[in-house]
N, C-alpha and C positions, 0 to 999 in steps of 0.2 A: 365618535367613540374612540376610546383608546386602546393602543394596540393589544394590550393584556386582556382586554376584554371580549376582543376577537380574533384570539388568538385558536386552531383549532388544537383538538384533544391530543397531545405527543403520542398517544396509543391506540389510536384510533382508525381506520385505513378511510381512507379519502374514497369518494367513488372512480373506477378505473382502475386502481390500486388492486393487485390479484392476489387474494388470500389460498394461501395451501396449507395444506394438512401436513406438519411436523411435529416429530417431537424433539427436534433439535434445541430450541431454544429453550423449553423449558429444562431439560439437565444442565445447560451451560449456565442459565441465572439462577438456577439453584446451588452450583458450586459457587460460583461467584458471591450470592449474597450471603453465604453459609463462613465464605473466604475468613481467619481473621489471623493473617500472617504475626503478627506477633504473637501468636498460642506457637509458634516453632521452635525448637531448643537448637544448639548445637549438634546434638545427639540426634535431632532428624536428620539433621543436615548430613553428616557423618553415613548415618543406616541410609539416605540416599544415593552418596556418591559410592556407595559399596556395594549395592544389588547391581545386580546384571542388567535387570528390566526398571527402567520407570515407574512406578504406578505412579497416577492422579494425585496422589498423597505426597510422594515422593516432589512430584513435582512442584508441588504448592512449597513446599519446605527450601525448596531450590530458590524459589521466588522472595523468600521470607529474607528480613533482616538478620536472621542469625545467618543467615549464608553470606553475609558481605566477606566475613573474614575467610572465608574457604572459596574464594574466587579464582584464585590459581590453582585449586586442585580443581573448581570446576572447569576451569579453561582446558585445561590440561583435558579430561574427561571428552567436554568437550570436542577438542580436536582430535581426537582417537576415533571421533562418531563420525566427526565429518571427512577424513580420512578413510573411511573405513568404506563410507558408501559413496563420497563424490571422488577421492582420489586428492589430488592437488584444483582441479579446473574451477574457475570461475567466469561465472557466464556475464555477457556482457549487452547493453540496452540502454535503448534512449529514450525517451520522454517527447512527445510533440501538441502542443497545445494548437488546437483549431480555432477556440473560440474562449473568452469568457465573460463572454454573460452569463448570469445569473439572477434567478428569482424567488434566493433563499437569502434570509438574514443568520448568516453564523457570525457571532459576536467575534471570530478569531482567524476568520479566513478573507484574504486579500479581496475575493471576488465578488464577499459579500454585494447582496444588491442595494445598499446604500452608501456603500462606499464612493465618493467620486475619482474615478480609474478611468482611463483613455480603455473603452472597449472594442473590442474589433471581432471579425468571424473571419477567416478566410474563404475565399469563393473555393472551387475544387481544382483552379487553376494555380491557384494560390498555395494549396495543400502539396500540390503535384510537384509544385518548383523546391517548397520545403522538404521533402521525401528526396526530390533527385538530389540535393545539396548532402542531405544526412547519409542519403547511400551511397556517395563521392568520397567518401570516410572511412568506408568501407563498414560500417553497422547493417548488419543484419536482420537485428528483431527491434523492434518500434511499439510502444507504447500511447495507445491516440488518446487526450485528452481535452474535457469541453467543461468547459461552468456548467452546472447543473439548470438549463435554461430550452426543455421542452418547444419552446417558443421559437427560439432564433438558432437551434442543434437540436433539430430531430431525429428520427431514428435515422429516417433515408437517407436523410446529409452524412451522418454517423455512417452509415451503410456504406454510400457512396467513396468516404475516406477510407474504409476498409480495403475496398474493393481496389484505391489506388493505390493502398500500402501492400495490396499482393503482387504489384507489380516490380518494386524495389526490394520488397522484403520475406524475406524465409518464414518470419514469424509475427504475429500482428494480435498486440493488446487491448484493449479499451479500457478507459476511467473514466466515467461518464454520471449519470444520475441514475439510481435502480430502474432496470424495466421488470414487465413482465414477460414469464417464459416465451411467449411466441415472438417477444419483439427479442428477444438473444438468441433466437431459433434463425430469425430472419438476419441478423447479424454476424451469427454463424456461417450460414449460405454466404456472404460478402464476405467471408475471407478473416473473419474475429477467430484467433485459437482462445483466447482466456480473457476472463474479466475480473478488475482489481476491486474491490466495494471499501473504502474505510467507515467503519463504523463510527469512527471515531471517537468514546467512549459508550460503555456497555453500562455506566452508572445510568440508569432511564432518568431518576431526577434529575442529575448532573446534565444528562442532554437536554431535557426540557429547556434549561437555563441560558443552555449556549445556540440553543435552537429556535429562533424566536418566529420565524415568519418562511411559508414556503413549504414545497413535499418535502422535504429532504426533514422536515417536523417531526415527520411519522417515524416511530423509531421502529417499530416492527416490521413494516414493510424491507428496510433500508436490511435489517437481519436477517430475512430471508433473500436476499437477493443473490447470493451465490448458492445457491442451492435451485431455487429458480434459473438461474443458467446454467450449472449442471442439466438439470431438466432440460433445458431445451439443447442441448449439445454440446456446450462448448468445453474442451479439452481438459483448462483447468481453468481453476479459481483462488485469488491471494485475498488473505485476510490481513485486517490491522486494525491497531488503537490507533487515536493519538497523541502519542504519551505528553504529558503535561495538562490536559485537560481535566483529570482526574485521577482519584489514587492509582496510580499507574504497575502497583504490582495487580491490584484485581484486573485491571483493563487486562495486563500481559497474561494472566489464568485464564479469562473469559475468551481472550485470539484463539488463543491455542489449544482451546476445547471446542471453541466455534469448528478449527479445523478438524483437529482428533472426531469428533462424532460424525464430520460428513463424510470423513476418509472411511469410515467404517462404515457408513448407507452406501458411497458410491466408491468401492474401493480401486476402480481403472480410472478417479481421479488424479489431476497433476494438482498439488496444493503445495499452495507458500506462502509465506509468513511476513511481513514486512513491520521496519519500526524504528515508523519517523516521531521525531520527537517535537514540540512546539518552533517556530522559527519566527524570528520578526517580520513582520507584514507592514503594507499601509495602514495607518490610522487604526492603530491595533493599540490605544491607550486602556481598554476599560477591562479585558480579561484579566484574572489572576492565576499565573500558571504554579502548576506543581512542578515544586524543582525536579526535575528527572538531570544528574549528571551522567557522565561518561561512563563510569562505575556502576552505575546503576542500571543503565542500556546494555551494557558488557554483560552483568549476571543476568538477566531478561533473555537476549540471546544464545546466550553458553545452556541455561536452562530450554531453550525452546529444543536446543540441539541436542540433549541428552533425552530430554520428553518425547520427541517424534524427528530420532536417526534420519527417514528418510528424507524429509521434507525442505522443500527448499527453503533459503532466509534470502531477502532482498536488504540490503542496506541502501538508500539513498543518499545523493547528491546534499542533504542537507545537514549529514557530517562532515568533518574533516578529513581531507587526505592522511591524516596521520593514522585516527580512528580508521576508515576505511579500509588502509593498506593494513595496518593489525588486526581485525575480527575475519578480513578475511583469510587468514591461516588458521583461524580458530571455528567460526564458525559457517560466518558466510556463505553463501554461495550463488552472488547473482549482486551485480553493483551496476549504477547506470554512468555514464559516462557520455559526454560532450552535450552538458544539461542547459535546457534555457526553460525559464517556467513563464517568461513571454510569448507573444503571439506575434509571428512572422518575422523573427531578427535572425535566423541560421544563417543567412549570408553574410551577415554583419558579425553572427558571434564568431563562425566556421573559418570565416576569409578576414576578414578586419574591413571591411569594404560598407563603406557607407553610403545606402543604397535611396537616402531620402525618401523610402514608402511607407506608410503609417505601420506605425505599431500598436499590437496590444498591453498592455501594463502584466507584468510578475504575479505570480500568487503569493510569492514566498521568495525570501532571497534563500538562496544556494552558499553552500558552504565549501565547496568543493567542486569548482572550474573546470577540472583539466579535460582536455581532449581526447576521446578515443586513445589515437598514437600514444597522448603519455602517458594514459592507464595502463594500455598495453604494453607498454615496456615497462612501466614501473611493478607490475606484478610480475612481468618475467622475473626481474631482479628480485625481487620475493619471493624466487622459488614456484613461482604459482603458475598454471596454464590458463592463460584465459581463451575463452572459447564464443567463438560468435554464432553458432548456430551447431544444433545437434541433430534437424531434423533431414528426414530426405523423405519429400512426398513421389509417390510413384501412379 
């Protein structure tokens, strides 16, 4: 039989898949499919950057192509916002891949499980030695991440990396494949503060297409999965597209209402924003990506910051130092730094020391290398505080 023909329903929930009672997703797909940024004039644009408050409306117009030519007045806007409520600091974070297996077919992502990639899992002694390496660095908060592979990264293993990263670290991520609430309940207890879920497009068609085999299929599931770990405890929760997979102004409306409407059901949430845009991968010939430029990630951003003041923005490693070191004066507020999207080379990337033990293969190449030390001094020089941890548990 061929794969399209058993292929399951993208909207469908698989059994074990925990259904909850929300009304979150339908006002989010309801602005979005209603979305049609070209109905925007200058003159929204304009009655936007000159109210006090955002509305919905507002911010869709911020999003629109009549806003390209008012990008410096929304930068400018912009930075007033984030000034206003983070000061000058910018928070800083690493990425740590355990594992990538996987046993999803996404037509755009390195890990895909068709792709032939050298895979690898780290044992927890393994995890332990990359942890002590990255907090020799002096990094604080850490980010755990796995292929979407139930199989070979379960929750326990996942658990268990938690529970190592509370030994190194202040503050402790996950990126992982959606659970449900009692398995982020129980990941919580091991020492998880927040969980990152990319939606990666909110178009359901568009996902069907790029989602061809595997849970990660399910797209309703995958949308409520930060709201399900809210439910079960955990701190906070980041949202994101990603951008180039689809019209990328609707994607950037649908993040930023996904968050807007759960800051409003759980308002002692920490929520943030992230927005990485397509990167080249292995054997990534068959996708067609939507141009997303520089320009266009800038008004996306400057727009998230004037829509929701509080909210954090994450920029990732898979911009440019140049880009990087400019949005964060503007909007930013949280960049990762001494990045490897490999599986067990921190000795090798960390020290230059070639350690002859297997490795796992990249998701994605990275666009911006530098190390802890030189972010950290390159944002002094920008004026900027970066800050490795904010928390003090008592």
């Amino acid at each position: 039989m061929e794969h399209s023909r058993c292929r399951i329903n993208h909207m469908q929930y698989l059994p074990g898949m925990e259904q909850i009672t929300s009304d979150v997703c339908e006002k989010v797909m309801s602005h979005m499919n209603s979305y049609h940024p070209s109905a925007y004039t200058a003159k929204d644009v304009t009655a936007a950057l000159n109210r006090d408050f955002c509305s919905i409306d507002d911010f869709k117009a911020l999003l629109s192509p009549a806003a390209e030519p008012y990008l410096e007045e929304m930068a400018q806007k912009a930075q007033r916002e984030t000034g206003r409520h983070f000061g000058n600091t910018v928070y800083l974070f690493t990425p740590l891949y355990i594992a990538n297996y996987c046993e999803n077919y996404c037509v755009y992502c390195g890990f895909n499980c068709h792709n032939q990639i050298s895979r690898m899992k780290l044992s927890l002694s393994q995890i332990e030695r990359e942890m002590n390496i990255i907090a020799q660095s002096g990094m604080e908060e850490i980010l755990i991440l796995t292929g979407e592979s139930r199989a070979k990264s379960d929750v326990n293993y996942i658990g268990e990396a938690c529970k190592l990263a509370s030994r190194y670290f202040k503050m402790t991520g996950v990126e992982i494949y959606p659970l449900n609430t009692d398995e982020y309940r129980f990941l919580h207890a091991c020492g998880a503060d927040y969980v990152t879920v990319f939606q990666e497009t909110y178009d359901t068609d568009r996902y069907e297409t790029l989602h061809l085999l595997g849970n990660k299929r399910v797209w309703p599931y995958r949308f409520d999965a930060q709201e399900r770990a809210l439910m079960g405890g955990m701190r906070g929760v980041a949202f994101s597209a990603l951008f180039g997979l689809s019209d990328f102004r609707k994607d950037a409306l649908a993040s930023a209402l996904h968050a807007y409407y759960l800051q409003r059901k759980y308002p002692h949430a920490e929520l943030s924003l992230s927005c990485p845009r397509l990167r080249p991968i292995i054997h990534n010939h068959t996708i067609r990506a939507w141009d997303v430029g520089e320009k266009q990630l800038c008004q996306i951003l400057c727009a998230y910051r004037i829509f929701m003041p509080f909210i954090g923005i994450t920029v990732s490693s898979r911009e440019s130092e140049r880009f990087r070191n400019g949005i964060a004066k503007i909007a930013a507020t949280k960049i990762s730094a001494g990045v490897s999207t490999g599986i067990g080379d921190h000795e090798e990337k960390y020290f230059g020391k070639e350690t002859g033990r297997q490795r796992g293969d990249e998701q994605f190449e990275i666009n911006d290398a530098r190390s802890l030390g030189k972010i950290y001094r390159d944002l002094k020089t920008e004026g900027l505080q970066p800050v490795l941890n904010d928390y003090l548990y008592v």
